[in-house]
N, C-alpha and C positions, 0 to 999 in steps of 0.2 A: 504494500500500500504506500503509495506519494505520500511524503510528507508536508504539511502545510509550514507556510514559512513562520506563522505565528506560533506553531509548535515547533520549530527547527529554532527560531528566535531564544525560545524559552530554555533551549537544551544548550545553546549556545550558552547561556547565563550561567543555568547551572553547571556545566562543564568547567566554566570561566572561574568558578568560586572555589571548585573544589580542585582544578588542576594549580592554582595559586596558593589551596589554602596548601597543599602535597608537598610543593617545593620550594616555598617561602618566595614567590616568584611575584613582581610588580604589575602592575598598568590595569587592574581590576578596574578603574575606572573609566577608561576608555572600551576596555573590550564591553562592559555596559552599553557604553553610548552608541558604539557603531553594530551593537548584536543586530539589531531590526536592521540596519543596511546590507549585511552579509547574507540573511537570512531570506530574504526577497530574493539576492542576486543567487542563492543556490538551489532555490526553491522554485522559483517563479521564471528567472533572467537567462542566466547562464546555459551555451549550447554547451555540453561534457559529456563523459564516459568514461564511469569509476573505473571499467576493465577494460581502456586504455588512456590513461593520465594522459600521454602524448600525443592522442587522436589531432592528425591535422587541421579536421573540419572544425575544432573545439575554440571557443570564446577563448580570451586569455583573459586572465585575471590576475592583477596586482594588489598588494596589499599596500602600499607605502609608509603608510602608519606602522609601520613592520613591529614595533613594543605590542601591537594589542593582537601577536599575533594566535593567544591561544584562540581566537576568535574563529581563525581561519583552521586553525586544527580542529576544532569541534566540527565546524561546519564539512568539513571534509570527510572526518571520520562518520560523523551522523552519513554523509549520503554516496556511504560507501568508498572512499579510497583504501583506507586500510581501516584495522578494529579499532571500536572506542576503548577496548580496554587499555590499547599503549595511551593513551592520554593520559594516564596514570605516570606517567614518566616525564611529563613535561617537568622538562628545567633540569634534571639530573643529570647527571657523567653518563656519556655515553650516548645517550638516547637523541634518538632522530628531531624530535623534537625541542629545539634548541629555543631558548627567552625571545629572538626574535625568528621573524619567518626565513626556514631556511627551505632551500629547491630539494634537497634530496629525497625530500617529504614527496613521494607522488600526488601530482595536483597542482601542487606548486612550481608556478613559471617562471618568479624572481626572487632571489633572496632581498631581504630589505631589512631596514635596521637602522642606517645609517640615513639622517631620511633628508627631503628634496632630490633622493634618486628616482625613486617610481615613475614618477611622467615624462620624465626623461626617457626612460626604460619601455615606456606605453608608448610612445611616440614613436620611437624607434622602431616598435612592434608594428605597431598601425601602419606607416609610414611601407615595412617591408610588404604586408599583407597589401596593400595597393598597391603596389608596384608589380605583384605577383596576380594582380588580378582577382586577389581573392574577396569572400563576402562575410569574414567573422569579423564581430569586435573584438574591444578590446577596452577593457575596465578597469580602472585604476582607483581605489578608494584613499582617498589624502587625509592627512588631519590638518586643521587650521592652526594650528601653530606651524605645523612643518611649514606652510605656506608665508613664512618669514625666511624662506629660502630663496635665494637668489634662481638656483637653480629652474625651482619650478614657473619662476617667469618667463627664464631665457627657452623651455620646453614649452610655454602655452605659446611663446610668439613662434616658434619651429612647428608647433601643431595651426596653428591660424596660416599661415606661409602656404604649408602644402593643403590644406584644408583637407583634414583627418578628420570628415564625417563618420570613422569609423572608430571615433576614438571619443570616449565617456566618460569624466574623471568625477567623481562623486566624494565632496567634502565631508565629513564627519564635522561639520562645524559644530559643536559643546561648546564651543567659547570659553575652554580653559585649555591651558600646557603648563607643563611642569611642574613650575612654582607659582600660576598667580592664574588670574583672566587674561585671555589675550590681548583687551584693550589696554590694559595696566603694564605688559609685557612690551608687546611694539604693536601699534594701534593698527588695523584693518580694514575697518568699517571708512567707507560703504563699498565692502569686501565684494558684492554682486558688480555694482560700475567695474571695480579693477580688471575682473576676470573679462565684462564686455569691452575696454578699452582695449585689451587686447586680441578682441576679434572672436571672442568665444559667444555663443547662445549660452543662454544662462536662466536655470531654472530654481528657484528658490523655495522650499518646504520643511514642512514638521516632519525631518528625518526619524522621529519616532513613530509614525504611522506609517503599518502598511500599504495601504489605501493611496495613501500619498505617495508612496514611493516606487508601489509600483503603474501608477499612471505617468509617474514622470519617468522613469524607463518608457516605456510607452512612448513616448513622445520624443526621448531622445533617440529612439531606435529608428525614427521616423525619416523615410530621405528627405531633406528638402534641396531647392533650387541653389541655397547660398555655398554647401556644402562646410559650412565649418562647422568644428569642433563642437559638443555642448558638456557641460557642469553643470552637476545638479549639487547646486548647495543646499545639503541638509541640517537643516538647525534642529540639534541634540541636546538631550540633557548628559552633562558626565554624571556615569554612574546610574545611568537610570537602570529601574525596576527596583533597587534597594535604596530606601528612601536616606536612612542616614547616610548612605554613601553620596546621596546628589549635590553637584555642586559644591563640593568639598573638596580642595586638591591634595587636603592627605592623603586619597585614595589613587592618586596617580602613582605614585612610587609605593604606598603600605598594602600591604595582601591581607584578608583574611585569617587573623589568629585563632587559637584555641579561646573557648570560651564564647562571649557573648557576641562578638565580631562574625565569627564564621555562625552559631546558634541561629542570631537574628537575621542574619542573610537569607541564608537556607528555608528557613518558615516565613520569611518574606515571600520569598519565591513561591513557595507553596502554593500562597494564599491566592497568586496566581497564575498556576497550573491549567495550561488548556487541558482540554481532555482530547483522550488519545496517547499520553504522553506518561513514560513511567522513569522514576528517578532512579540512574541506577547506584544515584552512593546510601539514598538514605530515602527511601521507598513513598515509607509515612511522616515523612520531616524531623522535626527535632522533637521526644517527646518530654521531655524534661529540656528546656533549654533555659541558657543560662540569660541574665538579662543586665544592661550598663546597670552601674549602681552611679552616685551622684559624685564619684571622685573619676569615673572615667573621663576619657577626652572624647565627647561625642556633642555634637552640635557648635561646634568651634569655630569659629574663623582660623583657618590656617595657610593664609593665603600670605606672600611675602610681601603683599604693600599695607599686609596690616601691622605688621611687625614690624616693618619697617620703618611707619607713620610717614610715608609717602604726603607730598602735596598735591594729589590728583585732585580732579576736581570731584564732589560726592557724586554727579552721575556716570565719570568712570567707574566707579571703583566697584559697582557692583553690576556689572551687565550681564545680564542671564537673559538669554533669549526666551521669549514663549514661544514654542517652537506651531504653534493652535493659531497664529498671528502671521505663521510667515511665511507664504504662499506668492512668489511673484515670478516672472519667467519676464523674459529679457532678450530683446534679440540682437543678434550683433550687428544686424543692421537695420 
């Protein structure tokens, strides 16, 4: 039976808490944000063939955000590359499944890590795949901070050049990296014009709906007359589905510990379990779970221009997109 991408979404999360919580391993927060983007594209998007990773006819897919890459493990494993139980080894000695996305994982088309390389990477792909006459995409998923890379400007103006309608880069925009918001980090906004100054269509949504996300594939998949490039900027919560993790950057580098950290995650999740779907660390959730007491660090600001006492102005300082508000498409001409 196909699996839905709202239950593919769901397994990615939990996959994400528990392969994090195994190896003490980072970026819970983003593999959150972009689970509904991956989930659509392996669900719904993406041409493949679990028994053959290297099928010519196949979409490529890029992860560029390569830290959130248990995301792309899960999703891989849920739809068949190899078994979900090697998940269980992410982050460890040895194992194929290395902190960021690595190629030797079947499925996987580029390793990433180092990031402002992906659209670089996608382009070049696109770029070959035209020239060869052929008819797959190619999908590149970014994070908005990486998009403080030089790189990825000098690759959207080399994709606008050849006009690489076969080429789809889809933002995880959550509006945080690393340490802070990314207006407080190096401003972006108005991150939609940037992308169409330079020649791109450009499609803006609530990357946390399905619905939304997969109309706007749709519509990027679409020929049109201009032939350039299109981005669909998805505005994300970091850390969605686990409510104390949203919008909190401790959870870009902290993982799920022992105790009420991993507890409260896990029975979060629960609470919203499609059906159809079975958990394979912890069935029935937590039945004794443990819960913050009032000396934890939970509901914090941990953001570095707070610590900092920055002089931004107060409505930098806190931009959280509603992602229900942000619905706009854009054409590059």
């Amino acid at each position: 039976m196909s699996m839905t991408s709202n239950q593919l979404a769901w397994l990615i999360r939990r996959h994400g808490i528990e392969m994090t919580h195994l190896s003490g391993g980072s970026h819970i927060g983003a593999i959150l944000s972009v689970a509904d983007i991956i989930a659509v594209l392996y669900a719904d998007v993406l041409k493949y063939d679990p028994e053959k990773p290297e099928w010519e006819e196949r979409d490529r897919m890029i992860l560029s955000k390569g830290h959130a890459g248990a995301s792309i493990y899960a999703a891989l494993a849920e739809s068949g590359f190899f078994p979900t139980e090697e998940l269980k080894t992410h982050y460890q000695n040895g194992s194929r499944l290395s902190g960021h996305v690595s190629h030797h994982l079947p499925g996987v088309d580029f390793s990433t890590g180092s990031l402002g390389h992906g659209l670089s990477a996608g382009a070049g792909m696109a770029y070959a795949l035209k020239k060869d006459g052929k008819s797959q995409k190619v999908y590149v998923v970014l994070g908005d901070g990486e998009c403080d890379e030089g790189s990825v400007w000098e690759a959207a103006l080399f994709a606008n050049h050849f006009r690489l309608d076969n080429l789809i880069a889809v933002v995880d925009h959550n509006h945080m990296q690393s340490l802070d918001f990314c207006e407080n980090t190096l401003e972006l906004e108005d991150f939609g014009a940037k992308w169409k100054a330079f020649g791109w269509n450009v499609i803006e949504i609530n990357g946390n709906s399905h619905e939304k996300l997969k109309a706007a594939f749709r519509q990027a998949q679409e020929k049109t007359e201009d032939h350039h490039p299109t981005v669909i900027i998805a505005n994300t919560i970091k850390g969605y589905g686990v409510r104390f993790m949203q919008n909190d950057i401790l959870w870009h580098y902290r993982f799920p510990h022992d105790g009420w950290e991993y507890d409260c995650a896990v029975n979060e999740l629960h609470k919203n379990k499609p059906e159809g779907v079975d958990d394979p660390y912890t069935p029935d959730g937590i039945a004794d779970p443990c819960f913050p007491s009032e000396e934890d660090d939970v509901g914090n600001d941990h953001t570095y221009s707070y610590t900092w006492n920055t002089t931004y102005p107060e409505q930098m300082r806190r931009v959280t997109a509603d992602p229900a508000t942000s619905d706009r498409v854009r054409s590059a001409e």
